[in-house]
C-alpha positions, 0 to 999 in steps of 0.5 A: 231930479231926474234919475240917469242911473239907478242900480238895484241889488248888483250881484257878479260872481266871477265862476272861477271864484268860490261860491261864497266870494261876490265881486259886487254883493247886493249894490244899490246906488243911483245918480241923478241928473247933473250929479257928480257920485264918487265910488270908491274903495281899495283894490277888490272892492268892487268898484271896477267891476260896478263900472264894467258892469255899467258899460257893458264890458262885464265878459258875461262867459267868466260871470254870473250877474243879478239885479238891475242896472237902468241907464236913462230908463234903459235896462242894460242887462236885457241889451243886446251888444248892438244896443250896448254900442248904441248906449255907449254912441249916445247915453254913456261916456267913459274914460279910463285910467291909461288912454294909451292903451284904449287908442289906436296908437296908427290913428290919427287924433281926430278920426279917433275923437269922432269915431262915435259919432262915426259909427252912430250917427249920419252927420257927414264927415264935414260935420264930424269933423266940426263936431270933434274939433269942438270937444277937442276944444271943450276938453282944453285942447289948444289948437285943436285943428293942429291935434286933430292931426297927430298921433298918440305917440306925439302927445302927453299923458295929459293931452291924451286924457283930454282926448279920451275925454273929448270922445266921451262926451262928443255925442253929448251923454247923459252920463260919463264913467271916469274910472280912475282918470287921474291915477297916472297923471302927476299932482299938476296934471291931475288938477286941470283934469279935474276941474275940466270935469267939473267945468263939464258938468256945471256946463252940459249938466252931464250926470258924473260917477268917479271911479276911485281909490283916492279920497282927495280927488273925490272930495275935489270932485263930487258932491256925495260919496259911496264907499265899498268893501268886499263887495258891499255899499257900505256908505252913501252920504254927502261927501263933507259928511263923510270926512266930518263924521265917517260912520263905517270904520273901513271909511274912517280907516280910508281917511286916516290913512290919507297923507297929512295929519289935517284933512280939513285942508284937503 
């Protein structure tokens, strides 16, 4: 299988922080093609300056970064911001933890799905239009076209998530960043957001890196599991392995303290 994402020796290290204290240290992980990777760890540990440093939203004036991040065979750090736009237009999707705030709370619903494409593409606004209003439907929007028109304000949290998923993948990418997407959702909600995602990447066999702190969305999710403390991988296995036979103690301390004595029904 083809690699869509391959790290090598990750360094951050924020300049206001001390000399010794690494936001990432060392991280070397990879995604394969129609892979779903969960990265999680506590408050701290890194895993959301990983994905900041993926997506290009690193503020490089507050960091010094090392290694090498390659997104479809393409070095992110050489990019230039137009680059970047254009990786984030075509190769890499994200969707973050509280899609109020990453949406134009006086734009309409649909010009916000198809901005990407907008802004990174010929289609005419016909097209567009088309296009926005099938991954509204591919994202278990109903009534699409009735959405299409309304406003942030006027949806739920769940809907919203829906929407921010539809941006995402309309320009089909290779790779989606969801990072903590079901945090502020209630257990229900939650659910069907994940088995979008799942349904996602079984149909347009859309590599997946889940950003989290909880250990029952990831093992609902993803195939394998990587686990930071501090900065560091400190395991990368199969995710069953890991809540069989947790190696690391940080990870056996994240499973102990998941709610419920038996975590062989989570």
């Amino acid at each position: 299988m083809a690699k869509v994402l391959n790290i090598k020796d990750l360094r951050v290290h924020f300049k206001d922080a001390a000399a010794d204290r690494f936001a990432v240290d060392g991280l070397n992980l990879s995604i394969e093609e129609g892979e779903i990777l969960g990265l999680v760890g506590e408050s701290g540990s890194g895993k959301t300056v990983t994905a900041m440093s993926i997506s290009g939203l690193l503020p490089r004036e507050k960091a010094d970064v090392g290694g090498s991040i390659t997104l479809d065979g393409q070095e992110i750090f050489s990019c230039s911001e137009k680059e970047m736009l254009d990786i984030l237009g075509d190769k890499l999707g994200v969707v973050f933890q509280e899609p109020m705030t990453s949406m134009d709370p006086v734009m309409r619903i649909g010009p916000q799905v198809e901005e990407c494409l907008k802004n990174h593409s010929r289609l005419s606004r016909g097209e567009r239009r088309r296009r926005a209003l099938e991954a509204m439907a591919q994202a278990d929007l109903h009534e699409p076209e009735r959405i299409y028109g309304r406003y942030p304000h006027e949806l739920s949290g769940g809907m919203l998530q829906r929407v921010m998923i539809a941006a995402a993948i309309i320009s089909r990418p290779r790779l989606l960043l969801a990072d903590e997407p079901t945090t502020a959702l209630d257990v229900s909600v939650q659910g069907e957001i994940l088995a979008l995602l799942k349904r996602l990447n079984r149909e347009q066999n859309m590599a997946i890196l889940l950003i989290s702190h909880d250990l029952n969305v990831v093992r609902r999710l993803c195939s394998r599991v990587c686990v930071m403390q501090r900065g560091k991988l400190v395991e990368d296995r199969a995710v069953e392995d890991i809540f069989r036979e947790p190696r690391h103690q940080y990870t056996k301390q994240l499973i102990a303290a998941i709610p419920g004595r038996d975590k062989r029904l989570i």
